[in-house]
C-alpha positions in Angstrom: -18.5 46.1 -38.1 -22.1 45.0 -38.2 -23.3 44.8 -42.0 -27.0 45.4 -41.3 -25.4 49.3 -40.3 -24.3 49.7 -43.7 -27.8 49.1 -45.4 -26.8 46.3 -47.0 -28.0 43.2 -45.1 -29.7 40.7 -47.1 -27.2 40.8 -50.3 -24.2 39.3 -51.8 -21.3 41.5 -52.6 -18.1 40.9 -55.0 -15.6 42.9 -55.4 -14.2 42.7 -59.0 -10.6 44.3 -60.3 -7.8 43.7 -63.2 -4.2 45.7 -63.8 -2.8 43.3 -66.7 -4.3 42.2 -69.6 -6.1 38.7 -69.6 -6.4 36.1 -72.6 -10.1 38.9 -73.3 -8.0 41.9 -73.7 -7.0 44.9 -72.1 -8.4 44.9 -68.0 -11.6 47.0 -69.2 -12.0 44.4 -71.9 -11.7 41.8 -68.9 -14.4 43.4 -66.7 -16.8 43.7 -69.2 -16.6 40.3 -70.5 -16.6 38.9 -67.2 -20.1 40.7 -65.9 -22.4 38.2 -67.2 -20.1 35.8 -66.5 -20.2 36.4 -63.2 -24.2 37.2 -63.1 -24.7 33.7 -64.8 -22.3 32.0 -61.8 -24.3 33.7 -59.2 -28.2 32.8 -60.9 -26.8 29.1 -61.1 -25.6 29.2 -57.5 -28.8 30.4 -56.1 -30.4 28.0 -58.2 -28.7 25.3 -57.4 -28.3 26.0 -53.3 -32.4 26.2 -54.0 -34.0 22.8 -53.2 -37.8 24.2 -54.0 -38.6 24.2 -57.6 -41.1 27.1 -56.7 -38.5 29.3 -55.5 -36.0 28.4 -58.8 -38.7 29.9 -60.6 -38.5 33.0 -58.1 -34.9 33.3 -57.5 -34.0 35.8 -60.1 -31.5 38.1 -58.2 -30.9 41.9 -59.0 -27.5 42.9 -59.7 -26.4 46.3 -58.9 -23.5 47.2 -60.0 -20.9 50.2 -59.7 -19.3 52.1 -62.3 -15.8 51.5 -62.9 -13.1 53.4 -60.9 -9.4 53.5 -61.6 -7.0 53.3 -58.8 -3.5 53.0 -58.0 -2.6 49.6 -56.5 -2.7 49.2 -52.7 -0.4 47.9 -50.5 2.5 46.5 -53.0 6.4 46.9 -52.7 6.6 46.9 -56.6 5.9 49.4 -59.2 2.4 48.1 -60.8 -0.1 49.5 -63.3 -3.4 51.1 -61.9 -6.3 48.6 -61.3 -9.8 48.7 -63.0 -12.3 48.3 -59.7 -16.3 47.6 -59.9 -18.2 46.2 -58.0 -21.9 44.4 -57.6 -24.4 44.2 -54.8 -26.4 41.1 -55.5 -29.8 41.3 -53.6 -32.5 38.1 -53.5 -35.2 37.0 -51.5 -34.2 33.4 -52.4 -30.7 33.5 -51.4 -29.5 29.8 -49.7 -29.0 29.8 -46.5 -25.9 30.5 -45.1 -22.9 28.7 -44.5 -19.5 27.4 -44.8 -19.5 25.4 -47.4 -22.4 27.2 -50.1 -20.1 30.1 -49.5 -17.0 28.3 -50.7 -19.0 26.6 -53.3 -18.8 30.5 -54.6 -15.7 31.3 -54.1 -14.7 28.0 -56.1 -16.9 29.2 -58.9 -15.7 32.4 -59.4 -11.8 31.2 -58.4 -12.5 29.2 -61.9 -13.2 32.2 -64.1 -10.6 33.9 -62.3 -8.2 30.7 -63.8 -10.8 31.0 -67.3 -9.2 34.0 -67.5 -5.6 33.6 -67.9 -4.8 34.4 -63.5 -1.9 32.4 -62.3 -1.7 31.8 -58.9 0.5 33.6 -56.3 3.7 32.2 -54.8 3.7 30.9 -51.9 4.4 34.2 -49.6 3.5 36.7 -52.5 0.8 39.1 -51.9 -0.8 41.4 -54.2 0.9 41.5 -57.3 -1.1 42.1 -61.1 -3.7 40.3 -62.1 -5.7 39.8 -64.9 -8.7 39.3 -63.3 -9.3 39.3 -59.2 -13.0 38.3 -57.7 -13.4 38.4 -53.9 -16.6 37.9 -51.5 -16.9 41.0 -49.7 -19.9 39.7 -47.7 -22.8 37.1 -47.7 -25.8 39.0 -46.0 -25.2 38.9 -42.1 -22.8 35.4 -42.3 -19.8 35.3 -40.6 -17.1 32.5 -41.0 -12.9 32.8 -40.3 -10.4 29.5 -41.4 -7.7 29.4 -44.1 -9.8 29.8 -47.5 -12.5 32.1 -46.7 -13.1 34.8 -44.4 -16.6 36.6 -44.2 -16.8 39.6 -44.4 -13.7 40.5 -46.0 -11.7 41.5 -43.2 -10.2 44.5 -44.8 -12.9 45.5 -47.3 -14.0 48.7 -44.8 -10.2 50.1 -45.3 -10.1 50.1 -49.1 -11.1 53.2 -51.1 -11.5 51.1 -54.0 -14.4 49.2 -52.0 -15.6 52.1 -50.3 -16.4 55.0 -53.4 -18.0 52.1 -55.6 -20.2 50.4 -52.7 -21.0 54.3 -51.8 -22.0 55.1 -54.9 -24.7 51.9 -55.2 -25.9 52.6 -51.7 -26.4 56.5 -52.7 -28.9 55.4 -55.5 -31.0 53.7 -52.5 -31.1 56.6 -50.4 -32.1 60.1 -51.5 -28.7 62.0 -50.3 -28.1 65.9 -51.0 -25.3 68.3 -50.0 -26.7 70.7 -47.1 -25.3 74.6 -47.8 -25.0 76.7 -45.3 -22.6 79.8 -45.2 -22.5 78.4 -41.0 -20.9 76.0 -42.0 -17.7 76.6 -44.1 -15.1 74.5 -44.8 -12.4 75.8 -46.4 
């Protein structure tokens, strides 16, 4: 799917979620200590990627982020507990260009807070069990990239309600949206 149709070209967007505590507390305690965290990886990456010193001084990105939503775990063979889910849509004019490697400069950013935090990595052949804290790149404005550590977009990020409701509910403050009522149209 073509981002730009979503009305969200031109941003950054991270997927954050915890089921198990972390060495910060319970999962809630987790997300909320790891907000800044993650706004103060994201201000140092721009920075960083930004070889002007005129456009350091610009590159302030705007963070929107998504309440919190609990939901049940998806996709696992074993009982878990429910997830905490937000969510942040990261919007600059002075993002880096895109590519390969700023991307997975990111990712090995925010894989290191996921580590600060207490997350052990997965066994070989083991997919989605807890965690204390789980950070993913949904999307990178319009970039597009495939191989064995990084895939842009997400490729399953459009099939997850716990991506969906939250990125729904930041696009909804963009764009006026009301309910149409008509007795025509009834749905019972």
């Amino acid at each position: 799917m073509e981002l730009s149709n979503l009305n969200i070209k031109n941003g950054l967007c991270i997927s954050l979620g915890a089921n198990i505590d972390s060495k910060f507390g319970s999962p809630l305690d987790s997300l909320l200590v790891c907000k800044p965290k993650v706004e103060e990886i994201i201000k140092e990456w721009v920075d960083q990627s930004n070889t002007k010193k005129e456009e350091n001084r610009k590159s302030k990105p705007n963070f929107i982020w998504s309440s919190i939503y609990e939901t049940s775990p998806h996709g696992v063979e074993n009982e878990q507990p429910n997830y905490l889910n937000t969510l942040v849509l990261v919007k600059s004019n002075y993002f880096p260009k895109p590519s390969n490697k700023k991307a997975k400069l990111l990712l090995k950013e925010l894989k290191k807070l996921e580590r600060f935090f207490g997350r052990e990595e997965m066994p070989k052949g083991k997919k989605w069990l807890s965690r204390c804290l789980d950070l993913d790149i949904l999307w990178w404005e319009d970039f597009h990239t495939v191989d064995e550590e990084l895939t842009l977009p997400h490729p399953r990020f459009m099939n997850r309600n716990f991506v969906i409701t939250p990125l729904s509910e930041i696009l909804s403050r963009s764009q006026k949206i009301t309910k149409f009522d008509d007795p025509k149209w009834s749905i019972k």
